[in-house]
Each structure stands twice: as C-alpha cells, then as structure tokens.
DODOGU-576914 format. One record per atom (N, C-alpha, C): residue number from 1; residue in one letter; atom name; z, y, x. Coordinates in pm, 1 decimal. Example, Ala and Ser with C-alpha at 12.3 -4.5 7.8 and 13.67 -1.06 7.14 Angstrom:
LOTI,1,A,N,780.0,-569.0,1319.0
LOTI,1,A,CA,780.0,-450.0,1230.0
LOTI,1,A,C,780.0,-330.0,1320.0
LOTI,2,S,N,708.0,-225.0,1285.0
LOTI,2,S,CA,714.0,-106.0,1367.0
LOTI,2,S,C,787.0,3.0,1290.0
// end
This chain:
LOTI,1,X,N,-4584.9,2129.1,2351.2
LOTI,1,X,CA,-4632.7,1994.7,2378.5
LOTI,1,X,C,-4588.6,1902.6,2265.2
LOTI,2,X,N,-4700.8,1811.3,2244.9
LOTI,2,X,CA,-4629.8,1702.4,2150.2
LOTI,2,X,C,-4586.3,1618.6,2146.9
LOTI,3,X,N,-4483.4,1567.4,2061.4
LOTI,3,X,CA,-4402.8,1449.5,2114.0
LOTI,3,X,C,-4415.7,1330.6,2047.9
LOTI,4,X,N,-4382.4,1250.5,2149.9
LOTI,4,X,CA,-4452.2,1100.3,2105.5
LOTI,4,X,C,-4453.7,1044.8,1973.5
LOTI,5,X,N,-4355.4,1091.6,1890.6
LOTI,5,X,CA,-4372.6,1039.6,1761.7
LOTI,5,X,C,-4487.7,1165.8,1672.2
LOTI,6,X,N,-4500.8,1294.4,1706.0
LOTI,6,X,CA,-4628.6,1338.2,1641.1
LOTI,6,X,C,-4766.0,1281.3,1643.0
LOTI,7,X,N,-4756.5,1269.8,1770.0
LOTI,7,X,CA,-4847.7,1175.3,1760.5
LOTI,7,X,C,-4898.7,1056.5,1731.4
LOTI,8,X,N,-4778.4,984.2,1738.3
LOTI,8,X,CA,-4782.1,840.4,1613.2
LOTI,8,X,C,-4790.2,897.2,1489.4
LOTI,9,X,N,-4778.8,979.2,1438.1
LOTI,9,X,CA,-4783.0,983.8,1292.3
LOTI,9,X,C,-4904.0,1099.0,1259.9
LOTI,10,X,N,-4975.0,1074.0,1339.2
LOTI,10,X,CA,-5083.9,1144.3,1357.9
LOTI,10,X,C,-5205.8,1043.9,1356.0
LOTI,11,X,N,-5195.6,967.0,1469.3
LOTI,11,X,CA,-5267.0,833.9,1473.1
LOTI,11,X,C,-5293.7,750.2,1335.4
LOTI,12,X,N,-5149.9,758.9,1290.7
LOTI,12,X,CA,-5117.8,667.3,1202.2
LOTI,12,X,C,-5228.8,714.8,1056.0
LOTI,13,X,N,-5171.5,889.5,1026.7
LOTI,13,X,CA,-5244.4,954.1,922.3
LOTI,13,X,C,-5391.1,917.3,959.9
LOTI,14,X,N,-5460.3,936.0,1066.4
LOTI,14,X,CA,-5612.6,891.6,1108.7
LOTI,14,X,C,-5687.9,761.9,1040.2
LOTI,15,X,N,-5598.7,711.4,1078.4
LOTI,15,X,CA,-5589.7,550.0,1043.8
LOTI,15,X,C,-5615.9,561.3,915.9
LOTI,16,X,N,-5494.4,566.3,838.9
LOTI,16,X,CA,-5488.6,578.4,698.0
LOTI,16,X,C,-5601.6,658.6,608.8
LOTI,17,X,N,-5657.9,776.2,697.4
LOTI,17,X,CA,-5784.5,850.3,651.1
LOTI,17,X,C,-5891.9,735.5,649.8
LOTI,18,X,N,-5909.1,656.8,766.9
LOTI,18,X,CA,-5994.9,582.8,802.9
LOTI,18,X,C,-6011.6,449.4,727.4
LOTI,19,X,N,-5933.6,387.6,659.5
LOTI,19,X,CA,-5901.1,291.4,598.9
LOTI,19,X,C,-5903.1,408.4,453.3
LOTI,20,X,N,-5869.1,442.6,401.6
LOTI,20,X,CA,-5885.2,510.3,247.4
LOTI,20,X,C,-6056.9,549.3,244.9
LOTI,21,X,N,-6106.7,624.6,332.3
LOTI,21,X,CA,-6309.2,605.1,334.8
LOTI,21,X,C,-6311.4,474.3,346.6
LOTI,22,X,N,-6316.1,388.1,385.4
LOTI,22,X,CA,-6350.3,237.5,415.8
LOTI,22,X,C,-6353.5,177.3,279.6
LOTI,23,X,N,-6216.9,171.9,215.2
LOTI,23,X,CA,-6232.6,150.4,85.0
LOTI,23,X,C,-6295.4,212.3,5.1
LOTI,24,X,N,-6304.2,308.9,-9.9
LOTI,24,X,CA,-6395.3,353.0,-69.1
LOTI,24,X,C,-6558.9,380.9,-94.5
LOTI,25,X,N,-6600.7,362.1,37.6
LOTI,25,X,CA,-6727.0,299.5,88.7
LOTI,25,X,C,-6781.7,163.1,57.7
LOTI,26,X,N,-6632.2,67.8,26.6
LOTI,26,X,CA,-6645.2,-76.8,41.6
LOTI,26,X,C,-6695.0,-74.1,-140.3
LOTI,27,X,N,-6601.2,3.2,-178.5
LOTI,27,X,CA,-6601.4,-35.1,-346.8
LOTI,27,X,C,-6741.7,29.0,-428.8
LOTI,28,X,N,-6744.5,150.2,-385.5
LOTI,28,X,CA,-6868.0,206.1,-424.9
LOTI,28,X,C,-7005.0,162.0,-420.1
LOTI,29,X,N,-7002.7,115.0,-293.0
LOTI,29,X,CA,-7154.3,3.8,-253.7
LOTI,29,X,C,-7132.4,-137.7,-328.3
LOTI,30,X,N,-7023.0,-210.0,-322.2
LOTI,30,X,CA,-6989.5,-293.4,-386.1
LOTI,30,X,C,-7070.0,-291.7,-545.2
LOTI,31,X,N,-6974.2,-209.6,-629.4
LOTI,31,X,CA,-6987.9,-193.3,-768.0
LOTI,31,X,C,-7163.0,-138.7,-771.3
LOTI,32,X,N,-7213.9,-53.7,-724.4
LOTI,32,X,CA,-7332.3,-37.1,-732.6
LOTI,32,X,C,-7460.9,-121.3,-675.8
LOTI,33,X,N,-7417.7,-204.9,-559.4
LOTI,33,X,CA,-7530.1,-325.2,-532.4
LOTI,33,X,C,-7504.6,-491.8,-597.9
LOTI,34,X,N,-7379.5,-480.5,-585.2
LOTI,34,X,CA,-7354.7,-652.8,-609.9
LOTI,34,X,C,-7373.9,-699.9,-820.5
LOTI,35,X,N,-7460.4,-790.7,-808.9
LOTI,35,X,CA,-7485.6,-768.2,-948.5
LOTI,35,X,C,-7479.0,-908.1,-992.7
LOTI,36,X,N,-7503.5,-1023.7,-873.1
LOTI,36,X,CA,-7544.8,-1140.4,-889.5
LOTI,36,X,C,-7389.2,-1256.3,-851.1
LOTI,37,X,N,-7322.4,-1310.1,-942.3
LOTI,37,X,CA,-7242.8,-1353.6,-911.7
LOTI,37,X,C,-7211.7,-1528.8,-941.5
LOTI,38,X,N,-7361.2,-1571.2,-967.0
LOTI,38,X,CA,-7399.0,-1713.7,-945.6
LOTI,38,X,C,-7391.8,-1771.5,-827.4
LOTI,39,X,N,-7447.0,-1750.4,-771.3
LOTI,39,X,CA,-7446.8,-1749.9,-595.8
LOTI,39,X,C,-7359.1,-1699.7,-498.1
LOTI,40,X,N,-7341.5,-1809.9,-408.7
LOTI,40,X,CA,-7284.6,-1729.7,-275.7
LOTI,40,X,C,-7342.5,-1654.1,-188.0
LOTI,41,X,N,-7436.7,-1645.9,-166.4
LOTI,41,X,CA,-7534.5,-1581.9,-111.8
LOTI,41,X,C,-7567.3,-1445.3,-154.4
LOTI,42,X,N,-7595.0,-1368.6,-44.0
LOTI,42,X,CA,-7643.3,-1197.0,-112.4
LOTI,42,X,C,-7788.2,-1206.7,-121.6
LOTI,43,X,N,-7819.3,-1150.3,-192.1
LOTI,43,X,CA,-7959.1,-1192.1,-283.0
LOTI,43,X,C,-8025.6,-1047.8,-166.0
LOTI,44,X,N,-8098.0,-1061.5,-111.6
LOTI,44,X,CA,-8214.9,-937.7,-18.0
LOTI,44,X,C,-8241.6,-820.6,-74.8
LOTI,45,X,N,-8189.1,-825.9,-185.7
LOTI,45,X,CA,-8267.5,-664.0,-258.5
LOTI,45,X,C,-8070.4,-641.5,-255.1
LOTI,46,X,N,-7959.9,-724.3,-296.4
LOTI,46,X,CA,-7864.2,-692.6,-288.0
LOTI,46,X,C,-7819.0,-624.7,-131.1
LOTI,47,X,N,-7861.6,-666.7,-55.5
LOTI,47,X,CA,-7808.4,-664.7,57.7
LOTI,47,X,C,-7869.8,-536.6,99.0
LOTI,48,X,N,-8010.7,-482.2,69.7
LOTI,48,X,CA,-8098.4,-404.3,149.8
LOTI,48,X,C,-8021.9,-247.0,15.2
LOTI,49,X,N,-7969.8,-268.7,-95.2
LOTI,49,X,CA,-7892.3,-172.5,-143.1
LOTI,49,X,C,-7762.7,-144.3,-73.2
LOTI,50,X,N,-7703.4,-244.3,5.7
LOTI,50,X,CA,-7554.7,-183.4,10.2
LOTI,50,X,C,-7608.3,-129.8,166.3
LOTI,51,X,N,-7683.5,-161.4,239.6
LOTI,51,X,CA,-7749.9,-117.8,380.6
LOTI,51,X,C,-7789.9,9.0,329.0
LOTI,52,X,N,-7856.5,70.0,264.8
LOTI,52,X,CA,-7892.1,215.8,227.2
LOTI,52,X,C,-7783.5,303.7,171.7
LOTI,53,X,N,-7672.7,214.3,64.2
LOTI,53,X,CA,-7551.1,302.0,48.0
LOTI,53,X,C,-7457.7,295.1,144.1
LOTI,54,X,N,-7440.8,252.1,259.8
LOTI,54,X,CA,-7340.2,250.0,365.1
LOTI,54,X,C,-7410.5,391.8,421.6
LOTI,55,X,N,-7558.5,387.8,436.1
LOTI,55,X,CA,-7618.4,454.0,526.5
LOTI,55,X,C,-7558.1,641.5,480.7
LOTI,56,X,N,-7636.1,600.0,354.1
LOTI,56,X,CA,-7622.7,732.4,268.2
LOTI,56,X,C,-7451.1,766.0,245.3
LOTI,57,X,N,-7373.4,694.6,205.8
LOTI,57,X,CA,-7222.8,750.8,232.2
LOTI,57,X,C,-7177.1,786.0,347.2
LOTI,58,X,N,-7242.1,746.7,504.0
LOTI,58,X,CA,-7178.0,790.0,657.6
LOTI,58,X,C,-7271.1,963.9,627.6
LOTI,59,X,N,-7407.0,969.8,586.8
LOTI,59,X,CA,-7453.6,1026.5,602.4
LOTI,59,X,C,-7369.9,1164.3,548.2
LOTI,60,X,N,-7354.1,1119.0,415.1
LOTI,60,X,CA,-7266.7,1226.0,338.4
LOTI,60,X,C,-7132.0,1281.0,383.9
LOTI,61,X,N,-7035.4,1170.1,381.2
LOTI,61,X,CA,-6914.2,1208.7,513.3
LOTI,61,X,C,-6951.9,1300.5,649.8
LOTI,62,X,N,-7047.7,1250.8,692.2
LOTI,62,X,CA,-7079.8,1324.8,835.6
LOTI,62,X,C,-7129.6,1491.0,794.0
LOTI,63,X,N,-7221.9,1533.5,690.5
LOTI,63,X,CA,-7244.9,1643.5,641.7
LOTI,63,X,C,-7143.8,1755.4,589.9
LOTI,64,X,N,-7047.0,1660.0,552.2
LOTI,64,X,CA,-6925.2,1709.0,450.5
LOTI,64,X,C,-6831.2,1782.6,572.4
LOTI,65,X,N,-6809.8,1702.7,641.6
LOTI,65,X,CA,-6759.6,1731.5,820.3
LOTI,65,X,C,-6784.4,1795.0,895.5
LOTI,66,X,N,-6903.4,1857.6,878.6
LOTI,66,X,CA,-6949.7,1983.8,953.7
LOTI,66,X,C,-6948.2,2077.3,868.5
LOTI,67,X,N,-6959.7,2072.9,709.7
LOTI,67,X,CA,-6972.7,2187.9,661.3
LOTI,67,X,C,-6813.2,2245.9,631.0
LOTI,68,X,N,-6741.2,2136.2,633.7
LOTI,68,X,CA,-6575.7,2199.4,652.1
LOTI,68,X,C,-6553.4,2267.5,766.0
LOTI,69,X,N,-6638.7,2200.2,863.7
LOTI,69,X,CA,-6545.3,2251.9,1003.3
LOTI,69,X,C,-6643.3,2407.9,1034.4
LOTI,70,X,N,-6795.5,2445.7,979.6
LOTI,70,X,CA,-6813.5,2564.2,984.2
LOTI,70,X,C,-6760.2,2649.2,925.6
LOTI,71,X,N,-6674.1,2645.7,747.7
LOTI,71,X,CA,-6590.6,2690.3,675.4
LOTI,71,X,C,-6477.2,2751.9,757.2
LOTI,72,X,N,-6387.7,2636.5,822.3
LOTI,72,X,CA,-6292.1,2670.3,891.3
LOTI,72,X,C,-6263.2,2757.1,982.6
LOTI,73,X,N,-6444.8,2782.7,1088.0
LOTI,73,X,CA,-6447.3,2837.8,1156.8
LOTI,73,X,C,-6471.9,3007.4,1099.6
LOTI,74,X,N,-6543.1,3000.8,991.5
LOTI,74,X,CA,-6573.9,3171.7,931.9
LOTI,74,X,C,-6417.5,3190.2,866.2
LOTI,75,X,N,-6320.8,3078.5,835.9
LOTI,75,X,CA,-6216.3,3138.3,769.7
LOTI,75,X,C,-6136.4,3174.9,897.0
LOTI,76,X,N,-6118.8,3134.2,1015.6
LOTI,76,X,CA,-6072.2,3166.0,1089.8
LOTI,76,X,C,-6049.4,3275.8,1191.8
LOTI,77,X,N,-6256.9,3324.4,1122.9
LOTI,77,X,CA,-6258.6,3438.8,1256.3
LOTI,77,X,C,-6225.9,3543.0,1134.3
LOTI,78,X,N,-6266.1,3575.8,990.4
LOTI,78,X,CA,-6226.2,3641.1,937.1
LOTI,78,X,C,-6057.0,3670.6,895.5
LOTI,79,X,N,-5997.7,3546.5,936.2
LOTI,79,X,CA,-5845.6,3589.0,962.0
LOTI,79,X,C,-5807.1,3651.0,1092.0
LOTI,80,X,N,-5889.1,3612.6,1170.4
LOTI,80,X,CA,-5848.1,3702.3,1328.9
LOTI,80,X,C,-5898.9,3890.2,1261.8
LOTI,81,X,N,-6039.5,3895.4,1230.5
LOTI,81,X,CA,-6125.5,4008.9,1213.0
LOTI,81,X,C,-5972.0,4110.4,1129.3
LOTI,82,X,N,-5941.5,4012.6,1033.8
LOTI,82,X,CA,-5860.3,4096.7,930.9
LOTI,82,X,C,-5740.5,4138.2,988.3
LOTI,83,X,N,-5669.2,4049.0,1069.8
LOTI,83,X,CA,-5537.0,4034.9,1151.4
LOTI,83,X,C,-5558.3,4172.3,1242.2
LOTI,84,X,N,-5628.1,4168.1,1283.6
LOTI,84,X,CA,-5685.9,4280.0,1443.6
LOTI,84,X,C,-5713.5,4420.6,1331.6
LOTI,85,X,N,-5773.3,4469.8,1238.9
LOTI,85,X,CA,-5784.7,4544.7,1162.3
LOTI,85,X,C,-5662.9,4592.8,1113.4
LOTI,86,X,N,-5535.0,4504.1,1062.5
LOTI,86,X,CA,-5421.2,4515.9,1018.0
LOTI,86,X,C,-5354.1,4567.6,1155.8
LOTI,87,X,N,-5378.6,4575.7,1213.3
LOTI,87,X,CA,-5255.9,4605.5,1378.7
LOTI,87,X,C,-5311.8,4728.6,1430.7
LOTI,88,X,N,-5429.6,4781.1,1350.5
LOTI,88,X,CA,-5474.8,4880.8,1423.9
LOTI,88,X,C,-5446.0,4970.5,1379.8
// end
C-alpha cells in the first residue's frame, strides 16, 4: 500500500509533468502564431493559428500516449513470455 507522502510526490511529479507540457504548448504556439506586436489585440488569423496549434499539439501528446503505453504493453508481455521460458 502507498503511503501518503508517495503519493504526494506523485501528484506533485503529475503536476509538474502537467505544467512543463503547458509551457511548452504555451511557447511553441506563442513563437509560431504571435507576429503582431503593435496592438493589443490578437489579430484573427493570429488567434485561428494558435487554436489549430493547441489543437494539433493535444493531438500529438494524446498519440504519443498511446503509442508508449502499447510499447509498454509488448515490452511487458515479452518480459513475462521470456521470464516463463527462463523458469522452464
């Protein structure tokens, strides 16, 4: 069982995952849509770029996330497959 501080520092690492994509999401769309710095205002073609790169970076994260976690799963059964082979 885990104990209350693993799990704070579990939470915490989440967090910190979650906030390190954020920034990095923030800066990337940033530097690649924002071009116009006369104005306070986001100019519509600015705005309708960082709406397609938010889109396209969740999109990519979310892809990246399944293709680790199918990885994990063939590395896993081939460590059982190999483990069970080794004992026999």
């Amino acid at each position: 069982m885990a104990s209350g501080n693993d799990v704070n520092a579990e939470q915490i690492k989440s967090f910190r995952d979650f906030l390190l994509s954020y920034n990095k999401l923030s800066e990337v769309c940033f530097v690649d849509c924002i071009s116009d710095f006369t104005s306070r205002t986001i100019k519509p073609n600015e705005e309708k770029c960082a709406l397609n790169c938010t889109e396209k970076y969740l999109k990519m994260n979310q892809r990246i996330s399944q293709r680790f976690q199918e990885f994990q799963m063939v590395s896993n059964e081939n460590l059982l497959a190999a483990q069970k082979a080794g004992g026999q």
